[in-house]
Phi, psi and omega in degrees: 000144200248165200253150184259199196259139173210119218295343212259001195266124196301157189288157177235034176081189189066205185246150178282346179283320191283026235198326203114330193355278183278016119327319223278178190280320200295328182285292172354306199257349174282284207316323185296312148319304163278346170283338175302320195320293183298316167099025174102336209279148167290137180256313207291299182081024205231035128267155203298319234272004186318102187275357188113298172306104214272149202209016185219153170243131200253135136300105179326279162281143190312143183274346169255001170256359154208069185318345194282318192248042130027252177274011180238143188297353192288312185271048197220135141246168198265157123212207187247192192306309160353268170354287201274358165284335232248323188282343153288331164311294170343308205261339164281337199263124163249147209288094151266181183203094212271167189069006347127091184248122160267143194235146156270120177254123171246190179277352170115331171269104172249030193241148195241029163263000000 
């Protein structure tokens, strides 16, 4: 029988989903919560392809910078797939911005006398 994720349970390496996390019934039984919570509806909204239907539930704060709030429902929202592809787009791709000449203007005064 393989043992699933528990908060009280020492780390055993990994990422807690490489962990079990989201195997275990109490995720099961949150996720399943909040999407009732939700009424199935996408909360997040932030893809064009967003279908409404919500069929993934997102950690607010990230589940490995806070494992303590897992499981509460409070840090959980419903959406759909788009959506929660979109908010990993976010946090891996970081914002640049290429072609980009920064001009220095000054006044014209280079002497500090």
């Amino acid at each position: 029988m393989r043992a699933g994720y528990h908060p009280a349970m020492p780390d055993r390496g990994g990422t807690l989903k490489e962990q079990g996390f989201y195997k275990t019934p109490a995720w099961r039984r949150i996720r399943l919560q909040a999407l009732q919570r939700d009424h199935y509806i996408c909360q997040l909204r932030l893809s064009s392809r967003c279908t409404g239907i919500a069929t993934e539930v997102h950690h607010i704060q990230e589940l490995e910078s806070r494992p303590d709030l897992g499981l509460s429902l409070d840090n959980l929202t419903s959406c759909c797939w788009y959506c929660h592809e979109e908010t990993k787009t976010r946090k891996s791709k970081p914002k640049t911005i290429s072609g980009v000449r920064v001009i220095n203007i000054t006044d014209g005064s280079d002497d500090e006398s």
